[in-house]
FITILUM-52370 format. One record per residue: x, y, z of N, C-alpha, C, CB in turn. Coordinates in steps of 0.001 Angstrom, whole numbers, plus 500000, padded with zeros to 6 digits. Glycine has a CB too. Layout:
XYZXYZXYZXYZ...
//
This chain:
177820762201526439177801761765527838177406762933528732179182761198528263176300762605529397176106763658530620177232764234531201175441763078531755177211765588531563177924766205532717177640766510533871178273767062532520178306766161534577177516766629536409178176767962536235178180765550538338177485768777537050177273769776537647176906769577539677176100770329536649178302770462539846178419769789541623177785771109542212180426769391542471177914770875543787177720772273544129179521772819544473176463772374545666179604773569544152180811774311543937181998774992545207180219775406543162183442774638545102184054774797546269183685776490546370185744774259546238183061776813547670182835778180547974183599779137548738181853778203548469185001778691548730185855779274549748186694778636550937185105780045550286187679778669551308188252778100551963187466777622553565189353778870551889187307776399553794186492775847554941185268775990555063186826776217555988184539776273553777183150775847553670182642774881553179182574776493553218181968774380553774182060772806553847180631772607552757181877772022555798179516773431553055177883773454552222178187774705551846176188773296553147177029774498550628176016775621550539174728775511550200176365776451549765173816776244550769172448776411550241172091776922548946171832777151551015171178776000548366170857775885547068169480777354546815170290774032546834169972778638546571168831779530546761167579779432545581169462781013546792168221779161544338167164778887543158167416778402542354166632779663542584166686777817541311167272777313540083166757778500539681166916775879539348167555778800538141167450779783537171167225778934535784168787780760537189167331778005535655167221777129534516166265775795534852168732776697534090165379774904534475164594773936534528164937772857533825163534774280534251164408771508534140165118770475533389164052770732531960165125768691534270165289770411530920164275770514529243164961771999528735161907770738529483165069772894529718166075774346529205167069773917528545166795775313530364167658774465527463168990774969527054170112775747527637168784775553526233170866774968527671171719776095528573173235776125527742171945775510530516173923777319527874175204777113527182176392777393528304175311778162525830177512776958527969178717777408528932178523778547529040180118777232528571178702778600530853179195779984530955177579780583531462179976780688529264176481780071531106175055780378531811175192780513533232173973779243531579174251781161533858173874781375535116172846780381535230173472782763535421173016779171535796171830778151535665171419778419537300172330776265535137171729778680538210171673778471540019172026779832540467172939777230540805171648779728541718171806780914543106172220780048544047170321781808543751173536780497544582173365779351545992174460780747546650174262776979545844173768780142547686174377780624549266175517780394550080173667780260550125176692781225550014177829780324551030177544780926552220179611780443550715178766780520553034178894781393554606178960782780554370180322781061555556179376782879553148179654784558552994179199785542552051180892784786552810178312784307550997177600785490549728177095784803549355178233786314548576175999785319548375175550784476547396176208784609546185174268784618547206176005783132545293177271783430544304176176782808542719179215782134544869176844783200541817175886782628540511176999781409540069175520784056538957175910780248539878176517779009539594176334778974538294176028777833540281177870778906537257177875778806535993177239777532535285179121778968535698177281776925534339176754775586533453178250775506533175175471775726531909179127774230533446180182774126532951180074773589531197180887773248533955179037773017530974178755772517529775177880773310529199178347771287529790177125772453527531176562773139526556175664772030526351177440773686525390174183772426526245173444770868525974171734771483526812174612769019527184171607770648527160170203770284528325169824769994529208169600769770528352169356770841530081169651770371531435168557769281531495169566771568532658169356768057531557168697766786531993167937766465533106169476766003532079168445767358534652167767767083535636168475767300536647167286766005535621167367768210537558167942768242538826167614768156539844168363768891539018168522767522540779169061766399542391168362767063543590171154766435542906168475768368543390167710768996544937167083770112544345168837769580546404165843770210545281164717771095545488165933772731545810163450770356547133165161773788545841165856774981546212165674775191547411165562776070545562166512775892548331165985776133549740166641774961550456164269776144549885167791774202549496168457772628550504169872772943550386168148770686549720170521772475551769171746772693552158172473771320551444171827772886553837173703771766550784173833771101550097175549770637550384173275771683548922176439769434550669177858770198550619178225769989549244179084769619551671179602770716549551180360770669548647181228769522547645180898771277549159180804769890546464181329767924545910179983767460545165181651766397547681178675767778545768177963766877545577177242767045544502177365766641546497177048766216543549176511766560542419174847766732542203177036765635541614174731768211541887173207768991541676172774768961540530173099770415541952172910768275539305172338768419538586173033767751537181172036769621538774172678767610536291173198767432535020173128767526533692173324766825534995173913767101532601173825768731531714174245767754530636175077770457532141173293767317529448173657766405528118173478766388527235173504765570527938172759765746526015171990765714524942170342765643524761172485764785524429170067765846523963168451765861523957167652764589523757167972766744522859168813764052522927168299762691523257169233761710523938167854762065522041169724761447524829170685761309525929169991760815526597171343762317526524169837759286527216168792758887528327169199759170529976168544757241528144168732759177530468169226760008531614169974758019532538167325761322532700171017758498532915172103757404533077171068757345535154174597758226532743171368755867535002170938755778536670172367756355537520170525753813537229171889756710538619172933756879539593173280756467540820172984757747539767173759756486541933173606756377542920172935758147543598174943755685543313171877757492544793171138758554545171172582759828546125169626757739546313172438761000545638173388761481545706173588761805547275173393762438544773174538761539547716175339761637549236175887763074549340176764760479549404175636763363550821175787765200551197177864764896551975173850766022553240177678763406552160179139763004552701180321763483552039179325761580552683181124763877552520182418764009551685182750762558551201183717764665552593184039762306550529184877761274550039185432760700551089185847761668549140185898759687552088186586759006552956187923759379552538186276757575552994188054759662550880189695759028550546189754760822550926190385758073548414189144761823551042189839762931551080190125763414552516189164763874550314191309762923552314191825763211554209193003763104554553191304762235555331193625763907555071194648764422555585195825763162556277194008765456556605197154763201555240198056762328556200197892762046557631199227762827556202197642763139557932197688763562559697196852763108560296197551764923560181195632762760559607194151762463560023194116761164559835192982763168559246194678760784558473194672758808558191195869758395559044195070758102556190197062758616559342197991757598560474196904757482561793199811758514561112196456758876562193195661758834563710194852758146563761195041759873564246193933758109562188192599756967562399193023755244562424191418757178560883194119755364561570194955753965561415195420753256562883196439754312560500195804754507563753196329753627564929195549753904565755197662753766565467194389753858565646193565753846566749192123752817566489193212755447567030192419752741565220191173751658564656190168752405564600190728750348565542190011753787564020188755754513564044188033754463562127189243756366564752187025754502562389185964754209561146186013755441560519184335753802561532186672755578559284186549757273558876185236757591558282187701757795557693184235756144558187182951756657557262181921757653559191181664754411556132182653757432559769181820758247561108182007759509561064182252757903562594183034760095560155183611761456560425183081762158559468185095761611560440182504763280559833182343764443558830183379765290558955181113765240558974184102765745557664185450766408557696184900767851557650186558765978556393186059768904558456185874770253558522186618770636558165185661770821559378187727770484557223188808771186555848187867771427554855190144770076555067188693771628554225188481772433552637187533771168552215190242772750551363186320771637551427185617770868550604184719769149551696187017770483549245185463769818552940184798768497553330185886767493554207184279767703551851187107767845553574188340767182553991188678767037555387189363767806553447188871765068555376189131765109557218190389765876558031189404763491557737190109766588558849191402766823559491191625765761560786191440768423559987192744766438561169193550765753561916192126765925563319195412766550562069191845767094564034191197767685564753189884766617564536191167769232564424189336766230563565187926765810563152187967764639564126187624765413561420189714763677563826189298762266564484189894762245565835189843760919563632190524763603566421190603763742567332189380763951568327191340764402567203188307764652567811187480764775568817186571763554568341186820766267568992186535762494567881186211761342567953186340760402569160186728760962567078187914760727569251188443759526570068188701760196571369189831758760569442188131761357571641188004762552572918186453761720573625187660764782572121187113761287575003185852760831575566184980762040576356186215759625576579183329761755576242183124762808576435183183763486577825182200762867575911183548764434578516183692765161579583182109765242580328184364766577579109182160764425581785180750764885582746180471765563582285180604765316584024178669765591581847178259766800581934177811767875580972179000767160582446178637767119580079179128767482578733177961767007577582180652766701578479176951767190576772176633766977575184177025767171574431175967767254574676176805766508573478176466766949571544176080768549571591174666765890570636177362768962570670176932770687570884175921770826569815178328771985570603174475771418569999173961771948569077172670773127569939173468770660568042171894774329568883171171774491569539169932773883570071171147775162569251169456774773571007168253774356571698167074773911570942167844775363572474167022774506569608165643774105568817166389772714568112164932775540567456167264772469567685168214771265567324167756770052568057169772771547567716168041770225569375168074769440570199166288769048570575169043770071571289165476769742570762163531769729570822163635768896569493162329771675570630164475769348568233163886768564567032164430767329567297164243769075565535165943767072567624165923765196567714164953765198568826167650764168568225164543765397569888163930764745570999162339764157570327163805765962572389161751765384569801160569764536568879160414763663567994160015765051568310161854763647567002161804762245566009162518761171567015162833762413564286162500761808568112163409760350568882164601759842568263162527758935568909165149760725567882166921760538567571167947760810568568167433761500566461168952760310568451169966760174569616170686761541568845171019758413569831170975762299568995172001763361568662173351762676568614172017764568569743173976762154569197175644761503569583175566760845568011175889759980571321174687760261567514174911759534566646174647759931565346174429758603566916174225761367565022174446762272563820175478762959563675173607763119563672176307762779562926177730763625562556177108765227562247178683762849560879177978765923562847177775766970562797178726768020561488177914767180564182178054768938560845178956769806560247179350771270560572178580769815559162178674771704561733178884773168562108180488773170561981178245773633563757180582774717562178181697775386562256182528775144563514181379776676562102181912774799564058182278774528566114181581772894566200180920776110567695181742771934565190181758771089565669180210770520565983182600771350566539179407771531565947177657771408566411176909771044564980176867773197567133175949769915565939174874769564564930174066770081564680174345768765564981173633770573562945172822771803562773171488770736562484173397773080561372170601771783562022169162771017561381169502770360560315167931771958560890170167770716559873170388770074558059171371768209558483172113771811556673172051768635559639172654767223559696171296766122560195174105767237560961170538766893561248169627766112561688168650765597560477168954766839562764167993766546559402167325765958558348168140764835557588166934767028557443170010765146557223170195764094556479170384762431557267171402764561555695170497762959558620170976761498559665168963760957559305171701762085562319168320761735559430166568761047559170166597760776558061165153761938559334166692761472556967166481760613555632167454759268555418166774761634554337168357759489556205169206758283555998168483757134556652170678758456556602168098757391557784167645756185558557166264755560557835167346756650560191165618756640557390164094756482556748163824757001555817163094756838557373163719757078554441163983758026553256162601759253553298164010756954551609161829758755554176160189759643553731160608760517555063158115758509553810161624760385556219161289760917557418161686762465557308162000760125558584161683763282557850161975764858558068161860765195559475160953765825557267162801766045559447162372767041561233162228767983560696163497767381562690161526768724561560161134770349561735161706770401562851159551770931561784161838771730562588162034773260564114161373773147564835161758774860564014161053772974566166159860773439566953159305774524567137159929773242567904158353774690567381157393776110567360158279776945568212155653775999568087158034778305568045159070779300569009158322779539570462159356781032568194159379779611571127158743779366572246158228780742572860159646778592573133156802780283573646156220781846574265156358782147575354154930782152574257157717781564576153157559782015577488159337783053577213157388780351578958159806783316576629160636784241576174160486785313577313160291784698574702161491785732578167161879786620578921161913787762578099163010786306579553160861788527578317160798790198577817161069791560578153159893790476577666162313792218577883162856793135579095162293794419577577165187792878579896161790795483578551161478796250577802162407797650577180160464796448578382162317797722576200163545798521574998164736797376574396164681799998576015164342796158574450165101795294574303164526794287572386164963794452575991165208794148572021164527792992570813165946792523570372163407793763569224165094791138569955166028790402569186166369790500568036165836789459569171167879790884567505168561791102565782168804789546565377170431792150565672168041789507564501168524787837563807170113787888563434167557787398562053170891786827563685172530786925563164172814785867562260173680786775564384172799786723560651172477786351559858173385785101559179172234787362559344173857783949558501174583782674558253175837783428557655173765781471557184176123784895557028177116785701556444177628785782558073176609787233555425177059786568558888178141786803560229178338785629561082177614787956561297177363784650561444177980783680561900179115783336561523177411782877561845179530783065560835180274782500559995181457783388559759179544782176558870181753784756559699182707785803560202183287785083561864181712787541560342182327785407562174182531784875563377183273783338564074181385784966563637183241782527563561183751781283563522185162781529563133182990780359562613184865782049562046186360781762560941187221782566561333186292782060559257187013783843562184187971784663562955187994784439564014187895785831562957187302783947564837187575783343566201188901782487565924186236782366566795188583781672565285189259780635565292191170780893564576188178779617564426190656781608563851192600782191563462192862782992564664192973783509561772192422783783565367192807784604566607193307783046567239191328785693567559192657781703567711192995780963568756194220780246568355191915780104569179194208780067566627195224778812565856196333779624565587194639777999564273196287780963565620197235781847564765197709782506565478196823782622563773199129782543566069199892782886567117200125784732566034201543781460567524199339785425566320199172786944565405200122787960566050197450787702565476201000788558565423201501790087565599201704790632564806202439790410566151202239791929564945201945793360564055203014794268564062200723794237564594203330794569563068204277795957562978203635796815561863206018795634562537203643798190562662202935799306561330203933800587561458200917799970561683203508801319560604205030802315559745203423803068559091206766801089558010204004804392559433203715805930558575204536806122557290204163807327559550203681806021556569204291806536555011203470807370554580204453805480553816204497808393553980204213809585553363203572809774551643205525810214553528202542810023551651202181809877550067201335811201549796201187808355549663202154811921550343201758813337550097202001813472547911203187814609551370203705813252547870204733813095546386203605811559545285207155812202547161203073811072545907202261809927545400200708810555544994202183808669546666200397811155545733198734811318545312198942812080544257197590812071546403200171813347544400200143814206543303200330813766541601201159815078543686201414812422541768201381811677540382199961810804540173202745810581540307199499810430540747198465809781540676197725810114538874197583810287542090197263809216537920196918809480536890195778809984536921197033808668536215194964810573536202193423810787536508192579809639536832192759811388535370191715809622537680190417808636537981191032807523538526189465808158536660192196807740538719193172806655539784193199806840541310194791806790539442192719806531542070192834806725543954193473806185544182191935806441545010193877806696545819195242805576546331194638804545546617196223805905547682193834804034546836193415802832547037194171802030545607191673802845547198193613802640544890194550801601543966195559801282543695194545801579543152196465802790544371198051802759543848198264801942545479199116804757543420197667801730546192198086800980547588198009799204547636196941801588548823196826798934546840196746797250546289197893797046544815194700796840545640198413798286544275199364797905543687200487797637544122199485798460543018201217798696544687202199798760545192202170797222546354202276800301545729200958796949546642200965795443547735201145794223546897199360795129548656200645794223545724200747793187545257202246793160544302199425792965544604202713793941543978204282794673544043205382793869544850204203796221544848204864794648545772205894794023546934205781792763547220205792794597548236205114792213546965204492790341547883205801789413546911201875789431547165205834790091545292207111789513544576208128789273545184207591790192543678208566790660545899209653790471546309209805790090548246210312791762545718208795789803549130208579789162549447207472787978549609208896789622549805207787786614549191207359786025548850206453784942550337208332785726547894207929785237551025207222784679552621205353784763552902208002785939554019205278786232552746203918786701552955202691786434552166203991787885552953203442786006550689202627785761549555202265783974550039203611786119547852201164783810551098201595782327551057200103781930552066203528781917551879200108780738552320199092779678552916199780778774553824198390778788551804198803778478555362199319777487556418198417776613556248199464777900557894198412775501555706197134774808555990197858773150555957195729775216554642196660772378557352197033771380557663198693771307558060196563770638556676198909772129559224200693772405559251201647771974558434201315771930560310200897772728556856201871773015555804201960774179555264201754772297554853202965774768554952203488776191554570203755776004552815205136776625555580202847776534552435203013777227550876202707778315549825202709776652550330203942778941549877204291780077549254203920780009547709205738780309549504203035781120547041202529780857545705203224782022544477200771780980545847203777781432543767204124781806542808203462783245542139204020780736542190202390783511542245201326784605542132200452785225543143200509784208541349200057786237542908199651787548543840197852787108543612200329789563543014197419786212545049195852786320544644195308787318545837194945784623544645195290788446545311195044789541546358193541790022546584195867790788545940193221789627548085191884789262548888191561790940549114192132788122550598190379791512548924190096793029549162189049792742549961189755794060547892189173793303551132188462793233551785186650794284551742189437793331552689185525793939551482184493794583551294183430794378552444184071794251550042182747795879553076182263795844553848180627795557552800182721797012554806179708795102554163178537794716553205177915794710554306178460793402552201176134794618554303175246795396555217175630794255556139173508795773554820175447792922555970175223791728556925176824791453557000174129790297556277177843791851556852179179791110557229180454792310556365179139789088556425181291791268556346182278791064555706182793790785554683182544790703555994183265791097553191183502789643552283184689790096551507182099789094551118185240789192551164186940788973551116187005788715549412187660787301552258186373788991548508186776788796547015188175788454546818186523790040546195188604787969545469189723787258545569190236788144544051189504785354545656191245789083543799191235789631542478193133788593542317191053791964542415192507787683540872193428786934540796194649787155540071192965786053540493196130787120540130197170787078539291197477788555539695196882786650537693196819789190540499196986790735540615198624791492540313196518791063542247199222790563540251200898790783539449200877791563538844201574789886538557200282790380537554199873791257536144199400792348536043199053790800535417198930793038536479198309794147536153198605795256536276197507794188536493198785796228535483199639797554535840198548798260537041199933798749534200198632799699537552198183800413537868196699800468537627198841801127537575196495801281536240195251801089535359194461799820535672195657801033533859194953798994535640194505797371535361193871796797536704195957796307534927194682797272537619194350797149539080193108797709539513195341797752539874193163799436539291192019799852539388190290799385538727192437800878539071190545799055537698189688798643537169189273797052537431189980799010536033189974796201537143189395795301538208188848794857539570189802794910538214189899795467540115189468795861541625188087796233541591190304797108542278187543797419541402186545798193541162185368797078540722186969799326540086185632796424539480184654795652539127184161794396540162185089795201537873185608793942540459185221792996541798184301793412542845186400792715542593184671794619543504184176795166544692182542795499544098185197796600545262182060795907543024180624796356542601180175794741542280180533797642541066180443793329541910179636792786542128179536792156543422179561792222541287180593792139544523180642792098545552179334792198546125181451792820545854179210793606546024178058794661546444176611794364546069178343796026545796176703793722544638175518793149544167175400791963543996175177793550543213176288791378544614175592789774544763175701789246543958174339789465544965177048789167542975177334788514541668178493788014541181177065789216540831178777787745542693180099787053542244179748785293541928181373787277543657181378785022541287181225783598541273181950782893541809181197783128540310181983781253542090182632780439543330183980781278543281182856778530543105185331781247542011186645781649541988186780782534542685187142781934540954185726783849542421186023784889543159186284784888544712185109785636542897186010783757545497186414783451546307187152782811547341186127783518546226187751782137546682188756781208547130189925781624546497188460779779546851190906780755547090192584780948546508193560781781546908192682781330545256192673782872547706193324784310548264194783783666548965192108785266549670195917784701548620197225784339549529197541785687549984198607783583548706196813786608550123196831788071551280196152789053551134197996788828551427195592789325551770194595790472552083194753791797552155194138790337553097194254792948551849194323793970551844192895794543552716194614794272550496192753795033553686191591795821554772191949796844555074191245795285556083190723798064553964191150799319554088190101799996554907191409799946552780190158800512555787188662801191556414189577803221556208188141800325559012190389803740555533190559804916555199189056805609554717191663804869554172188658804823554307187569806027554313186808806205555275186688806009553375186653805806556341186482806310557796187769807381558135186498804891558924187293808738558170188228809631558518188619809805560059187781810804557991188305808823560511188262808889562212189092807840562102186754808673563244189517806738561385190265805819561661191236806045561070189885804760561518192255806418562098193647806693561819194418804905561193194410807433563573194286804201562673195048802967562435194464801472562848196300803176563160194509800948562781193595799871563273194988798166562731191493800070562061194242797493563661195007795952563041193791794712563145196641795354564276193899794227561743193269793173561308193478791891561387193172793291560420192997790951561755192560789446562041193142788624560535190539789323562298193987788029560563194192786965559303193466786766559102194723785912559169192947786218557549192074785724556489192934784182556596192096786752554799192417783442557316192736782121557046192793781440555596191878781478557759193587780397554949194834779733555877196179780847555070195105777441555512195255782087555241196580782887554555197751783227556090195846784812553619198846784143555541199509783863556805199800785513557087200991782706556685199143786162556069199475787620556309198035788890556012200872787905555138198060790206556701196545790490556018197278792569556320194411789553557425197177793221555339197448794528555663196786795229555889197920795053555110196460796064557000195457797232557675195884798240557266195331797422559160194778799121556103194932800876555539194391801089556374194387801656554196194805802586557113194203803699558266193595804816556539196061804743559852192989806016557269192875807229556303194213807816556340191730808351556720193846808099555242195172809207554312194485810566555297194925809490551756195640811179556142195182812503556996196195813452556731195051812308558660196292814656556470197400815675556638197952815298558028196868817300556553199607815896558362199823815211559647201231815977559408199662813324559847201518816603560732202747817172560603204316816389560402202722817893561719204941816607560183206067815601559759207377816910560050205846814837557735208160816003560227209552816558560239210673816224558962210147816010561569211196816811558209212048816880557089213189817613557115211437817282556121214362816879556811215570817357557525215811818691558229216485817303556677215028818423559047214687819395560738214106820882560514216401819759561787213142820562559211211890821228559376210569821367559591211823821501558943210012821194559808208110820927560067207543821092558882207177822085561127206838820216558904205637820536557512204726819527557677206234820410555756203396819753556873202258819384556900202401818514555414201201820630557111202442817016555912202041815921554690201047815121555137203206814920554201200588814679554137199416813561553717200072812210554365199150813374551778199763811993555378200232810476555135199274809326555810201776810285555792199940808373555396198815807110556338199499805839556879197506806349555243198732805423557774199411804262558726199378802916558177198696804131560119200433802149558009199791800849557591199946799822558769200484800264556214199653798951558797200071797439559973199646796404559176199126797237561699200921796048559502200741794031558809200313793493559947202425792883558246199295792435560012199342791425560610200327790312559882198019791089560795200563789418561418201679788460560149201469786837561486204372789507559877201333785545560625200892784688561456202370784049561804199708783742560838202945783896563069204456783623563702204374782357563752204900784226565163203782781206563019204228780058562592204775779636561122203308779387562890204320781044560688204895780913559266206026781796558962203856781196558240205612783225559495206682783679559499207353785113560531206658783804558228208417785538560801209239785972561561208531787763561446210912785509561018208951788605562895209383789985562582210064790096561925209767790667563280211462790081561190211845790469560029211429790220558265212855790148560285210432789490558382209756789709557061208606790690557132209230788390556511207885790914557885207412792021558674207619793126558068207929792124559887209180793574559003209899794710558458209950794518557327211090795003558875210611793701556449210874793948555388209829793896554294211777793304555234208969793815554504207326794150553442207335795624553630205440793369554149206910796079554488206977797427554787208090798510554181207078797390556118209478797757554305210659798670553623210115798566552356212339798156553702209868797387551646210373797157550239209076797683549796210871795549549699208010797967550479206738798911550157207049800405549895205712798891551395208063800818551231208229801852550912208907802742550174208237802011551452210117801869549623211077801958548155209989801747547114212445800609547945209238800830546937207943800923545757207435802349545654206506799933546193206891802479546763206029804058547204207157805284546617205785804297549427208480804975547147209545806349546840209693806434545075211467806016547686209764805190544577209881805314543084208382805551542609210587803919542369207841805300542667206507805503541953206264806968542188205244804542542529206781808483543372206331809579543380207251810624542410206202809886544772208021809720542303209137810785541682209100810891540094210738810287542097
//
């Protein structure tokens, strides 16, 4: 029996991704565990495995197509296996995947959930989705999308109001407008309109393209700054007695994602997820490292990080962060995260800084640089190594005193590990 092959959940609240290449052709061999695809999220490109072993029978979209999540790209069977009919594959989420919160509201209001494009996880309706449904629209007010968006419905003569939108903010992109046209007409397409030449030109001035990796930073932290009632407590710790045990080819960076994923055991509050105003605390340490990269941001996910001694840490870590860097991660590596670690210490100018939650986590820790720094010791002066940390911590999930107490029970980790 054939296997589908979907396009793959890419991270928490990404709804598509763009399909960058096939790497495999229909009639190839492919085995588990192949790199058959390239596709594109909000935040990387990732290599799409072959969950199966067999032939690739055939595949659903061209490269270069926005695709969501769920939807099945391709499929994977026998050689002599006739290829099974299907239904022509839908970019829609599932109706049935939707939120208690979202089905009573649509229930008592008599709203059509096949109108809604969901903006949760994988596609999933929220509560918010059928709220701004049943939000009449304000004087004055349109369909948010851009300006070339809007030139493209005006030439196929499409109503915008009546294409569901999937942006991040609610706005109708090009890709909704092509699938609302193929829907209406299977041969139809929009284009972009030509760029326009009356462009206001101020001189020493040019335009930086902002690339679908930072948009998309951008959204997803806007939006925990507005949903996420955020504060902070940070504490100087001394790891002057720590660097010196340090094993060979071990940095504090590593003994610092240990000692974090350490502590999250013993508080567990922090080890956790808000999503759809539900609170859940996870049994295991999926610890998010934060990696800088030319066009953004990106949040790798190093999983079970419990397990792993010291050694173990470093070395994974490490491996995560280098395909990070090269563009080789895969869907897991990104999703699942329940707290973050954002170190900018190697900026020696950045003493301390505080970081933005990694949504729908509820906690995210800011490393400053490790600096010599005078200190006082039972009322003498001296010169130690130390560095600043700050939790962010989201105050619907949880309190200043778990706060504090990450930080203590960090720093009893930190006191046993130098001695």
């Amino acid at each position: 029996m054939a296997v589908d092959i979907v396009m793959p959940n890419l991270g928490f609240d990404t709804q598509s991704g763009r399909l960058i290449e096939w790497l495999k052709k229909p009639g190839d061999s492919v085995t588990r565990g192949d790199i058959i695809a390239v596709v594109e999220s909000d935040k990387a490109n990732v290599e799409l495995e072959s969950v199966a072993s067999g032939i690739l029978l055939e595949t659903l979209f061209p490269a270069d197509t926005e695709i969501n999540v769920g939807t099945v790209i391709a499929r994977i069977g026998q050689p002599d296996e006739v290829r099974s009919q299907s239904p022509v594959p839908s970019n829609q989420p599932p109706i049935s995947d939707i939120s208690p919160v979202a089905k009573r509201l649509a229930e008592e209001h008599g709203v059509d959930l096949s109108r809604i494009t969901g903006s949760g996880r994988g596609g999933r309706i929220m509560r918010e989705d059928v709220e701004a449904l049943l939000k009449p629209p304000i004087h004055g007010s349109r369909v948010r999308a851009l300006p070339k968006v809007r030139k493209a419905a005006h030439d196929a003569g499409i109503d915008l109001a009546l294409v569901p939108p999937t942006g991040a903010q609610g706005q109708v992109t090009l890709a909704d407008l092509n699938q609302y046209a193929r829907l209406q007409a299977p041969t139809a397409a929009v284009t972009p309109p030509a760029p326009a030449t009356s462009e206001l030109v101020i001189e020493g001035r040019r335009e930086v393209a902002i690339t679908r990796a930072r948009r998309a930073i951008g959204d997803r932290l806007s939006r925990s700054m507005r949903e996420a009632p955020h504060f902070y407590v940070s504490g100087e710790f001394d790891v002057t007695d720590a660097i010196r045990a340090l094993p060979d080819k071990i940095r504090i960076n590593d003994l610092l994602l240990y000692l974090t994923a350490q502590t999250l055991l013993r508080v567990p509050e922090l080890n956790a997820t808000y999503e759809d105003e539900r609170l859940f605390q996870s049994d295991h340490v999926h610890l998010g490292i934060a990696v800088a990269l030319e066009d953004g941001l990106l949040t790798p996910v190093l999983r079970h990080a419990e397990r792993y001694s010291l050694q173990g840490i470093a070395d994974e870590s490490r491996s995560l962060i280098e395909r990070a860097r090269e563009k080789r991660l895969r869907p897991d590596d990104l999703q699942g995260g329940t707290f973050t670690v954002s170190n900018l210490g190697m900026v020696k100018q950045v003493e301390r800084f505080t970081a933005v939650i990694n949504p729908p986590q509820v906690g995210i820790l800011a490393v400053g640089t490790v600096k010599e720094r005078p200190a006082v010791i039972d009322g003498g002066l001296y010169i130690r190594s130390t560095v600043y940390l700050t939790l962010s911590g989201d105050h619907r999930a949880v309190d200043g005193m778990h706060l504090a107490r990450f930080l203590a029970v960090f720093h009893e980790q930190l006191t046993a590990f130098s001695k």
